[in-house]
N, C-alpha and C positions, 0 to 999 in steps of 0.2 A: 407487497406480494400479491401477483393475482395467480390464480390456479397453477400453484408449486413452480411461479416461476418468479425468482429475487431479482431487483434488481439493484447494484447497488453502486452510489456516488457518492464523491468525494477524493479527498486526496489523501497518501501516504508519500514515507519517503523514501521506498526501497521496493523493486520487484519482486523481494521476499515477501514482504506484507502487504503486497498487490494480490501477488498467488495465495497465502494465506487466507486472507480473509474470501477470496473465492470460493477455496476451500472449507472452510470454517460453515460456510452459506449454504454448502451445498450437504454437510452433513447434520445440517437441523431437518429433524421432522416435517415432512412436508413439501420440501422444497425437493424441486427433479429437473430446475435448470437454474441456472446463474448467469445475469449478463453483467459483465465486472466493470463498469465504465470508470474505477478508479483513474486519478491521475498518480502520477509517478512525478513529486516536485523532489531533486536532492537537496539538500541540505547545503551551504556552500558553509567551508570552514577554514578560519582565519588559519592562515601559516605566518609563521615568524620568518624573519629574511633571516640569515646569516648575522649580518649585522646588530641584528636586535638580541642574540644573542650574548649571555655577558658571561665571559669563561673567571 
């Protein structure tokens, strides 16, 4: 932080907690700008085919 202004890196995995923690930054004491350089990685999640299915 220099002179009320965050700056803040790193990664999340959702635009939700992109804009949160923006947010979050900008309402600590102090702070009166936020440059949000998060990245935005998603998460990739295994699906089952059909087949791997066992009824």
């Amino acid at each position: 932080m220099a002179r009320g202004v965050a700056t803040l890196y790193g990664t999340v995995q959702s635009w939700a907690e992109h804009d949160l923690a923006g947010f979050t930054a900008l309402r600590t004491p102090g702070i009166y700008r936020v440059i949000n350089n998060l990245t935005v990685i998603y998460q990739q999640y295994s699906l089952r085919t059909i087949s791997s299915v066992r009824y």
